[in-house]
HTML snippet that shows the backbone in 3Dmol.js (N, CA, C, O; Angstrom):
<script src="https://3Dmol.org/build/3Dmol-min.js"></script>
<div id="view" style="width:600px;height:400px;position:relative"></div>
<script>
const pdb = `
ATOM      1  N   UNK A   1      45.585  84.910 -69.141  1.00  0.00           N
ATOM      2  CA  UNK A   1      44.517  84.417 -69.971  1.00  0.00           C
ATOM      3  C   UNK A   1      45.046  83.472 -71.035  1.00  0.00           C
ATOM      4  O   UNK A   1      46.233  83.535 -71.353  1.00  0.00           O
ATOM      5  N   UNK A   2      44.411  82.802 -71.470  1.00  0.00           N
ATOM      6  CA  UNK A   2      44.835  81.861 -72.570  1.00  0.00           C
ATOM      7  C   UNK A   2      44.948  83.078 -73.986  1.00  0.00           C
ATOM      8  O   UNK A   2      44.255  84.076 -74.179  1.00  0.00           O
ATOM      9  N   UNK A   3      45.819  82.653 -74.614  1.00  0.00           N
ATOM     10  CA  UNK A   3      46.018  83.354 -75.857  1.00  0.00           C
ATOM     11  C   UNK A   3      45.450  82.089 -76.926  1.00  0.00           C
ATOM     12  O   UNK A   3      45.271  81.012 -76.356  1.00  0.00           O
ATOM     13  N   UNK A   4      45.189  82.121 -78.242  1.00  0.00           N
ATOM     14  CA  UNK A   4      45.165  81.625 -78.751  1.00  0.00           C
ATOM     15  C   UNK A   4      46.162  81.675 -80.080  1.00  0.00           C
ATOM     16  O   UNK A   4      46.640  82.804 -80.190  1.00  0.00           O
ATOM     17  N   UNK A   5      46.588  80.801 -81.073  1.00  0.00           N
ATOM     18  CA  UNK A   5      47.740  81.411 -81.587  1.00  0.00           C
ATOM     19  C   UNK A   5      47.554  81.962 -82.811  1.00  0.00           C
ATOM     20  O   UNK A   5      46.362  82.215 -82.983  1.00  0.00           O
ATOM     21  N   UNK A   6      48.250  82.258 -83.745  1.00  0.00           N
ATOM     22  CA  UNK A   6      48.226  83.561 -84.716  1.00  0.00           C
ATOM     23  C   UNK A   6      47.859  82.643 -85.868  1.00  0.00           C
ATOM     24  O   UNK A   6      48.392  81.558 -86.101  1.00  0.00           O
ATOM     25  N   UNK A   7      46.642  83.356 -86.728  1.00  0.00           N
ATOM     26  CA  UNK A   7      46.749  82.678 -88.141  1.00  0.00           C
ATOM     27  C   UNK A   7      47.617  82.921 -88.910  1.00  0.00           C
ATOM     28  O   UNK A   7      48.212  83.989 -89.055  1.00  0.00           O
ATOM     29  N   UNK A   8      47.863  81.177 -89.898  1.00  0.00           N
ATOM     30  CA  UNK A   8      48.966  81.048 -90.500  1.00  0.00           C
ATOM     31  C   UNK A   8      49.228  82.021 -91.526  1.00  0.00           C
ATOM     32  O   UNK A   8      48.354  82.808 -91.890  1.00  0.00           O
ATOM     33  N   UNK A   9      50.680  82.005 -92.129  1.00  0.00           N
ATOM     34  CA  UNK A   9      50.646  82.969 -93.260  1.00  0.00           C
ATOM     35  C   UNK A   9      50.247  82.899 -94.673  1.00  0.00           C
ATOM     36  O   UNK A   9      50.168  83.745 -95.563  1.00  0.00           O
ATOM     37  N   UNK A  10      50.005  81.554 -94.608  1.00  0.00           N
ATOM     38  CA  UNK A  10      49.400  80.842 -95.768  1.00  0.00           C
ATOM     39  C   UNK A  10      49.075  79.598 -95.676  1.00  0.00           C
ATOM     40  O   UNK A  10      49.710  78.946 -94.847  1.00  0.00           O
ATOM     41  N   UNK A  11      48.138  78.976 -96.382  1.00  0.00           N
ATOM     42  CA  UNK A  11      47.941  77.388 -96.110  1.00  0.00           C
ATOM     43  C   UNK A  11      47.981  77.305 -97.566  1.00  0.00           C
ATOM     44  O   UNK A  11      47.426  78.016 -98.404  1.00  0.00           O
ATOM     45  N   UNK A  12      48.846  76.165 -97.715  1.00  0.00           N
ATOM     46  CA  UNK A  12      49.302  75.670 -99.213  1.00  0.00           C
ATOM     47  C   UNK A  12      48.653  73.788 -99.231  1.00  0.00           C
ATOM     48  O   UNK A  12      49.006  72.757 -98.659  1.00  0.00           O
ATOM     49  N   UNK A  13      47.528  74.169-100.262  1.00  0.00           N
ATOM     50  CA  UNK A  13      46.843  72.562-100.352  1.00  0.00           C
ATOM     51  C   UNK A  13      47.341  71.540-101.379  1.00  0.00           C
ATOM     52  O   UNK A  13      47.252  71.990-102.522  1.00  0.00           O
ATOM     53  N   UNK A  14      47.690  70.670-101.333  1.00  0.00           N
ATOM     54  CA  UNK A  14      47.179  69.512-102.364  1.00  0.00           C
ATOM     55  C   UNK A  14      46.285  68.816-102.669  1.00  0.00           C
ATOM     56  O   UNK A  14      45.998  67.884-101.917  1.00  0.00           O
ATOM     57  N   UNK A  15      45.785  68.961-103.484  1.00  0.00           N
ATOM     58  CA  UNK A  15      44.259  68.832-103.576  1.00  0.00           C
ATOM     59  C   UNK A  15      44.057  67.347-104.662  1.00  0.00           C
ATOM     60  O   UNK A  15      44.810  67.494-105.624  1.00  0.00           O
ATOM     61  N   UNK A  16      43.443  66.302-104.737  1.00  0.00           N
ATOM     62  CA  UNK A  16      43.108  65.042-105.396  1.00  0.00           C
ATOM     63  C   UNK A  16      42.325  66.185-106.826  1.00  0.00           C
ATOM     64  O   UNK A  16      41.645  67.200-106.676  1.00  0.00           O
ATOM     65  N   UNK A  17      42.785  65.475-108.186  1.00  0.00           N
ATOM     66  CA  UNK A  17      42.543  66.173-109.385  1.00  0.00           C
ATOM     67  C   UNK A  17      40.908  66.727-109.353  1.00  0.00           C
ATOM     68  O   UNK A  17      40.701  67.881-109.728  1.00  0.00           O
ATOM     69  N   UNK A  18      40.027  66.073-109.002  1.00  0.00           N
ATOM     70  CA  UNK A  18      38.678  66.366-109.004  1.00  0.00           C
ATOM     71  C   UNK A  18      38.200  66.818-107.374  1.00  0.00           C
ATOM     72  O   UNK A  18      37.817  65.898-106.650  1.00  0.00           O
ATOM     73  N   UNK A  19      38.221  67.964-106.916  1.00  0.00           N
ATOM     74  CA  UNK A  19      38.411  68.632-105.616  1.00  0.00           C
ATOM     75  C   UNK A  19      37.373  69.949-105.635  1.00  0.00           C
ATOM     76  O   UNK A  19      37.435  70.897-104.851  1.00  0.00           O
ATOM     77  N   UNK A  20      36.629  69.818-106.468  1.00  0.00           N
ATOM     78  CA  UNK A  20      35.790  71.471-106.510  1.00  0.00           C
ATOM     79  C   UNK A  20      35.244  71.626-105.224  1.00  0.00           C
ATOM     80  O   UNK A  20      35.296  72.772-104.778  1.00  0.00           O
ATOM     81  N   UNK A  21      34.693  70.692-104.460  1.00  0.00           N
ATOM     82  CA  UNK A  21      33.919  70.789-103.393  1.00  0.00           C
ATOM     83  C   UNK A  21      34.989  70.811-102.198  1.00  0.00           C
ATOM     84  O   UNK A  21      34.730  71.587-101.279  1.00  0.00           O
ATOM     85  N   UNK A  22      35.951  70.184-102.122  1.00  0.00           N
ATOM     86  CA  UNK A  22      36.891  70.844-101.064  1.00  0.00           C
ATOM     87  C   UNK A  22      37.491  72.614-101.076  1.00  0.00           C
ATOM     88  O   UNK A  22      37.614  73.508-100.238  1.00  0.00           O
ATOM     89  N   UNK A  23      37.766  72.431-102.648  1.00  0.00           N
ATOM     90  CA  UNK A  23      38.854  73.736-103.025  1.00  0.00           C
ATOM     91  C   UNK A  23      37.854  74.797-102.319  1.00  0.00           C
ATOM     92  O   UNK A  23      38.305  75.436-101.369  1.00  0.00           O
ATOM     93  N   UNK A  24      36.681  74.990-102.684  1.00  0.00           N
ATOM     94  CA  UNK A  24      35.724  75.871-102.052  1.00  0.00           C
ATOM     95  C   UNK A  24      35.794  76.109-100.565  1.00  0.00           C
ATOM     96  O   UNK A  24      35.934  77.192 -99.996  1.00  0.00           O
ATOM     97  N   UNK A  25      35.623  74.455 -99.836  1.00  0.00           N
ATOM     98  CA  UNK A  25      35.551  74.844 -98.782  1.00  0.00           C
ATOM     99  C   UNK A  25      36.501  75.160 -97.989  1.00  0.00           C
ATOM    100  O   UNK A  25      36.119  75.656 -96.929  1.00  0.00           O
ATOM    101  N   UNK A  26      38.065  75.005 -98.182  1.00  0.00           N
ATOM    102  CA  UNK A  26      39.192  75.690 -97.642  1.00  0.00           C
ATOM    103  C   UNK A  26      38.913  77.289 -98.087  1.00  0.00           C
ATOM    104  O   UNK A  26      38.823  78.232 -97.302  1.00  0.00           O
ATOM    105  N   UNK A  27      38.770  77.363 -99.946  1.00  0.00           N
ATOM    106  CA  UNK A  27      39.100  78.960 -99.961  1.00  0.00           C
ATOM    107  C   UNK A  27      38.135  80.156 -98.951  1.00  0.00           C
ATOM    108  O   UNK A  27      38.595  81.211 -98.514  1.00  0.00           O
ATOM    109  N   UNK A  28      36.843  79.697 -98.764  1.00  0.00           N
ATOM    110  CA  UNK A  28      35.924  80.019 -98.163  1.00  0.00           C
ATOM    111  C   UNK A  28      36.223  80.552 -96.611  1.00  0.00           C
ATOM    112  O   UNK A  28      36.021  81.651 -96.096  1.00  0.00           O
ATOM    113  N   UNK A  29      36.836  79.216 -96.038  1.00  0.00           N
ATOM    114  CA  UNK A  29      36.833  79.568 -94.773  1.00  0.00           C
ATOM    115  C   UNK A  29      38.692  80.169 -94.570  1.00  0.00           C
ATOM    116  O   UNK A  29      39.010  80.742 -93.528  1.00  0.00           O
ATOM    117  N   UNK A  30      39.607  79.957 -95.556  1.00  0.00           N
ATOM    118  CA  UNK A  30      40.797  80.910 -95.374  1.00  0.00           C
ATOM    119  C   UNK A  30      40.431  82.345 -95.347  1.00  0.00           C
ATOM    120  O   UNK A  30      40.438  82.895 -94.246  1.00  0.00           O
ATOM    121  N   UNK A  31      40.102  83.056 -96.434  1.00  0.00           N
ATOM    122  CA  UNK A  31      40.002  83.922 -96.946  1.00  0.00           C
ATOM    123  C   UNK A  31      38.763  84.520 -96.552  1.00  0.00           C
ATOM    124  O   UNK A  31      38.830  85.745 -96.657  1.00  0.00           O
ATOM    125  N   UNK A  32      37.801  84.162 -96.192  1.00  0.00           N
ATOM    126  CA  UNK A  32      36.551  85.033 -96.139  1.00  0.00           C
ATOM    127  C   UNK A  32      36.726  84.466 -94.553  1.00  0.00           C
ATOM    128  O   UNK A  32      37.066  85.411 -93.842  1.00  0.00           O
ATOM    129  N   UNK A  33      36.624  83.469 -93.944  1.00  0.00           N
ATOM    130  CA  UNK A  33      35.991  83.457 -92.469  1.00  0.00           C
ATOM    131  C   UNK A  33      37.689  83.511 -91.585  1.00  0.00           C
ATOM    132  O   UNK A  33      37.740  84.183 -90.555  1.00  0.00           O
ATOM    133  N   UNK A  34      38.484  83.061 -91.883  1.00  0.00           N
ATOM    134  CA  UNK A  34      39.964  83.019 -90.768  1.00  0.00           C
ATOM    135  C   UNK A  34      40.647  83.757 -91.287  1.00  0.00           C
ATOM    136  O   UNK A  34      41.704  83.972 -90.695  1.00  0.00           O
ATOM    137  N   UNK A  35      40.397  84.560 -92.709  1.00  0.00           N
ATOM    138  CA  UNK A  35      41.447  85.591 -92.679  1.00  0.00           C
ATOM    139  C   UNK A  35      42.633  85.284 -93.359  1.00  0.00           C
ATOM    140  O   UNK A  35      43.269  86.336 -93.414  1.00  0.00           O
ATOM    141  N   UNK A  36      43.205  84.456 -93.859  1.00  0.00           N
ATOM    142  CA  UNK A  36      44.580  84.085 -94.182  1.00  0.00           C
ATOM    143  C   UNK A  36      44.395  83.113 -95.763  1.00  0.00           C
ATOM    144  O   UNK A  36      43.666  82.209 -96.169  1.00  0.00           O
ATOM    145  N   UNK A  37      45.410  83.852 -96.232  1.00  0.00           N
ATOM    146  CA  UNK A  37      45.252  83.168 -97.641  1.00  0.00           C
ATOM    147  C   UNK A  37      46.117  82.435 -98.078  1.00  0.00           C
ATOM    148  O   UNK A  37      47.328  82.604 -97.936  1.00  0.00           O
ATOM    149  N   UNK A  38      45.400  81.246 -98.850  1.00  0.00           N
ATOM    150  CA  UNK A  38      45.479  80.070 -99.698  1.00  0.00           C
ATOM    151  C   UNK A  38      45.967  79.594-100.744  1.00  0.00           C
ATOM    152  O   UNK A  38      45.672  80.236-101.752  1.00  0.00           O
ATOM    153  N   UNK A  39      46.471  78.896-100.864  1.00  0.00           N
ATOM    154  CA  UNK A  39      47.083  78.391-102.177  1.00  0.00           C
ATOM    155  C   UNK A  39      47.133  77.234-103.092  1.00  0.00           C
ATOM    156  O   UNK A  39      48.202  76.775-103.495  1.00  0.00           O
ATOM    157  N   UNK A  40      46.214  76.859-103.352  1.00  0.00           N
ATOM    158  CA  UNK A  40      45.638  75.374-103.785  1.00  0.00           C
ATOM    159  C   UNK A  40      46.403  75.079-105.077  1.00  0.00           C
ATOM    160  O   UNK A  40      46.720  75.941-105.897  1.00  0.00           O
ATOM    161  N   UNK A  41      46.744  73.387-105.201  1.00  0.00           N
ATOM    162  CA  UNK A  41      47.762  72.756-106.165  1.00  0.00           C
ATOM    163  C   UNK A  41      46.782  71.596-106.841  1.00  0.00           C
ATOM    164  O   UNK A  41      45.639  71.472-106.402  1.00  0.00           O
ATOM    165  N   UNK A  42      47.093  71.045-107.544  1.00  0.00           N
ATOM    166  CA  UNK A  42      46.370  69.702-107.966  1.00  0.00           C
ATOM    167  C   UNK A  42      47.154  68.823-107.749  1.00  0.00           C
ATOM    168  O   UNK A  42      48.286  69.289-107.620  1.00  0.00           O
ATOM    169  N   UNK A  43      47.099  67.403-107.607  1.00  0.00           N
ATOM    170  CA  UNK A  43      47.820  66.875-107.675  1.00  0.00           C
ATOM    171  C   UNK A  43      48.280  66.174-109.439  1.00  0.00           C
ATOM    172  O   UNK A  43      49.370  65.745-109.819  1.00  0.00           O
ATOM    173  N   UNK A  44      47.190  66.274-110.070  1.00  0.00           N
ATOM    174  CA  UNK A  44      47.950  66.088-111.557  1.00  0.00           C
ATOM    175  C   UNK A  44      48.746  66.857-111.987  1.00  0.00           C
ATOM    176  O   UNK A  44      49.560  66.533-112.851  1.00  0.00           O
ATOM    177  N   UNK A  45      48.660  68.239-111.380  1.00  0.00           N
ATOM    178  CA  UNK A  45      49.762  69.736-111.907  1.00  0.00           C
ATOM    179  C   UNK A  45      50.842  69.017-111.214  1.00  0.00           C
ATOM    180  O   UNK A  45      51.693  68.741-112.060  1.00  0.00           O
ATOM    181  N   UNK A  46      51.076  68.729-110.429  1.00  0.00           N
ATOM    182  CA  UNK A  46      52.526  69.110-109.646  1.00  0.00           C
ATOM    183  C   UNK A  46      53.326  67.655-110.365  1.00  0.00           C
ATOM    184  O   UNK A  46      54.554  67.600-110.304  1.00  0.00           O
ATOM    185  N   UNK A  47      52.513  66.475-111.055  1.00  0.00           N
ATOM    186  CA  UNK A  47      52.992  65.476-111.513  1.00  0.00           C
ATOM    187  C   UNK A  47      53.671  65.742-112.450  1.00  0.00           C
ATOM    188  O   UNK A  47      54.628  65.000-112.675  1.00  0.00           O
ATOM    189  N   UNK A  48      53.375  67.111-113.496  1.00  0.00           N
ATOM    190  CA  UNK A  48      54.017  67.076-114.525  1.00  0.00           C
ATOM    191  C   UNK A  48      54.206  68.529-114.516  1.00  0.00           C
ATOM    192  O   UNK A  48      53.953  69.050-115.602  1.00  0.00           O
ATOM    193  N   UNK A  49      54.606  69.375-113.526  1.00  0.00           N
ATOM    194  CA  UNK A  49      54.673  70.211-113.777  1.00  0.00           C
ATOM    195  C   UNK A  49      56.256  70.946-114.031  1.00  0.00           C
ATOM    196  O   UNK A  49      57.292  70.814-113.379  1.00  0.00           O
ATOM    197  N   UNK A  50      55.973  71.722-115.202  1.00  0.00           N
ATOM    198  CA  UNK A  50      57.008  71.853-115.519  1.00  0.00           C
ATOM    199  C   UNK A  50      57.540  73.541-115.123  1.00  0.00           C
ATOM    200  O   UNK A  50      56.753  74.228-114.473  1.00  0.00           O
ATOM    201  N   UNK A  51      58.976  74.181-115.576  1.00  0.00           N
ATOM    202  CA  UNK A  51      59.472  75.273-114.868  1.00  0.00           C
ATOM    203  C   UNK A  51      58.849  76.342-114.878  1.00  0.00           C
ATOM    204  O   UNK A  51      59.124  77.190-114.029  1.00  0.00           O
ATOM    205  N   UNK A  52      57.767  76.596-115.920  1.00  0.00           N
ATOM    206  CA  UNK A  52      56.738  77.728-116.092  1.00  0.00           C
ATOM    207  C   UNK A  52      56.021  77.275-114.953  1.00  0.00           C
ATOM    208  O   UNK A  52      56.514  77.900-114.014  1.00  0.00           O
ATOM    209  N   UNK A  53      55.251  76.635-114.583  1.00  0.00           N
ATOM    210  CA  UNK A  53      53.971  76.341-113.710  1.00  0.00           C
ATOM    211  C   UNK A  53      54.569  76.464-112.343  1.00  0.00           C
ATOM    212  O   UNK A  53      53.895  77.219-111.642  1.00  0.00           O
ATOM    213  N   UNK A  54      55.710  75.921-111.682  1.00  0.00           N
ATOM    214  CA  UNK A  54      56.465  76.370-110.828  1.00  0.00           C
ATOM    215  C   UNK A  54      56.909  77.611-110.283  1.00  0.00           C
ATOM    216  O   UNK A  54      56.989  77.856-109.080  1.00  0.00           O
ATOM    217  N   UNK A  55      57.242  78.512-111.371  1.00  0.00           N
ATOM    218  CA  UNK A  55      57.592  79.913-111.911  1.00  0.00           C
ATOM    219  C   UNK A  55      56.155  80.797-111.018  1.00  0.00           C
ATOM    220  O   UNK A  55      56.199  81.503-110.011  1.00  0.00           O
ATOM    221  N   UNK A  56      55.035  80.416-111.835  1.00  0.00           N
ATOM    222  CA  UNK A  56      53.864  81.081-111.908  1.00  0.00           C
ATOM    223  C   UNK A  56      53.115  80.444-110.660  1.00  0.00           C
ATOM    224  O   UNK A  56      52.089  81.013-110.287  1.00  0.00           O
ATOM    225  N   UNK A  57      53.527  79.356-110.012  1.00  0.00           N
ATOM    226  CA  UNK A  57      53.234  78.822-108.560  1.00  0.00           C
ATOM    227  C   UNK A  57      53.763  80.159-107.707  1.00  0.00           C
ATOM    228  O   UNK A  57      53.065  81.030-107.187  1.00  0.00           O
ATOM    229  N   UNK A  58      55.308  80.038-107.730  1.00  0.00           N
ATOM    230  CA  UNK A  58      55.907  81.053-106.913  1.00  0.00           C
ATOM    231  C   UNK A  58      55.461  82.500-106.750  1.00  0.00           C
ATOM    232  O   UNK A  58      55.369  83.120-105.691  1.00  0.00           O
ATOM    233  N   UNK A  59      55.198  82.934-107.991  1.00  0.00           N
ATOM    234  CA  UNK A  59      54.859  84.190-108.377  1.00  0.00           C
ATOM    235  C   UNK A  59      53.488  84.644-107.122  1.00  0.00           C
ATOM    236  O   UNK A  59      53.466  85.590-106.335  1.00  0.00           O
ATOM    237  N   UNK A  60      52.293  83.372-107.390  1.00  0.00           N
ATOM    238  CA  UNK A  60      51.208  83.887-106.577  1.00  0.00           C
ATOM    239  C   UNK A  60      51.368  83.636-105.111  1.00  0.00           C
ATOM    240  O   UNK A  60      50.540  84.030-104.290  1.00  0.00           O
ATOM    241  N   UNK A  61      52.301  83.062-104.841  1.00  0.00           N
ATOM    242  CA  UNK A  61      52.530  82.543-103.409  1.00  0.00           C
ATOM    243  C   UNK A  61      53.365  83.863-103.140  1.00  0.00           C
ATOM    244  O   UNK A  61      53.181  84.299-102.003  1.00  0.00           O
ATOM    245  N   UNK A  62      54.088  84.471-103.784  1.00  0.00           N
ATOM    246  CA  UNK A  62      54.649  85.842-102.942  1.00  0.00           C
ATOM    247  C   UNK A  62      53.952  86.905-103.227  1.00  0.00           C
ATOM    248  O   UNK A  62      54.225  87.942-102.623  1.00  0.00           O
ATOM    249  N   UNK A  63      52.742  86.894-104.348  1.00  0.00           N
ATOM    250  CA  UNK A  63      52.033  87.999-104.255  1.00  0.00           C
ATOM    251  C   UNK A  63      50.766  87.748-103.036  1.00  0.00           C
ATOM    252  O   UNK A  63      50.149  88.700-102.558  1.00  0.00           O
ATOM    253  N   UNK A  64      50.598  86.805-102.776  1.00  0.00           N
ATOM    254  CA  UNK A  64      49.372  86.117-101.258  1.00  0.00           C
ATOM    255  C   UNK A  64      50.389  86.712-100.288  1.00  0.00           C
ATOM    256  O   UNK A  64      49.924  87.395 -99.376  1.00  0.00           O
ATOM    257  N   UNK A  65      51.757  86.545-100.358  1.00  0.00           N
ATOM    258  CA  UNK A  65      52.245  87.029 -98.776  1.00  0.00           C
ATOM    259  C   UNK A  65      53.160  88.427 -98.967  1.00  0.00           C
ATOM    260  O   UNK A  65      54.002  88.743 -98.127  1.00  0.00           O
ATOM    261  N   UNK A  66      52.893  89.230-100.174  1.00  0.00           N
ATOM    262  CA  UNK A  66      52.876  90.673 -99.752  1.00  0.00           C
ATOM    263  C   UNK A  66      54.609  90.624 -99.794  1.00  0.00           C
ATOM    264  O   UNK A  66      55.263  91.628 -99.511  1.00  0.00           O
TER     265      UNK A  66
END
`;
const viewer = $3Dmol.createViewer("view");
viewer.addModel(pdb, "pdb");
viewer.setStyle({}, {cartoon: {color: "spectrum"}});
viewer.zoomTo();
viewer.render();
</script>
């Protein structure tokens, strides 16, 4: 039979600074309809982001994968 393949372990976005209407519709369908959770960035954060925000990036990205 055909298999289909495994959802990812995370999907990590970059998102354009003004994104409410995307950010929704990834978190929506990760997390509530496919199951697998998300991790959305801005792209103005990551321009200036400094070792705290990185820090506290990491932090939720290993608490999403347990």
């Amino acid at each position: 039979g055909i298999h289909s393949p495994p959802n990812p372990q995370l999907v990590l976005t970059i998102l354009p600074t003004s994104s409410t209407d995307i950010y929704h519709a990834i978190k929506l369908f990760g997390d509530v309809i496919a199951g697998f959770p998300t991790q959305h960035v801005r792209e103005n954060k990551i321009e200036r982001a400094n070792d705290q925000y990185c820090a506290n990036l990491g932090m939720k990205i290993n608490a999403k994968l347990g």
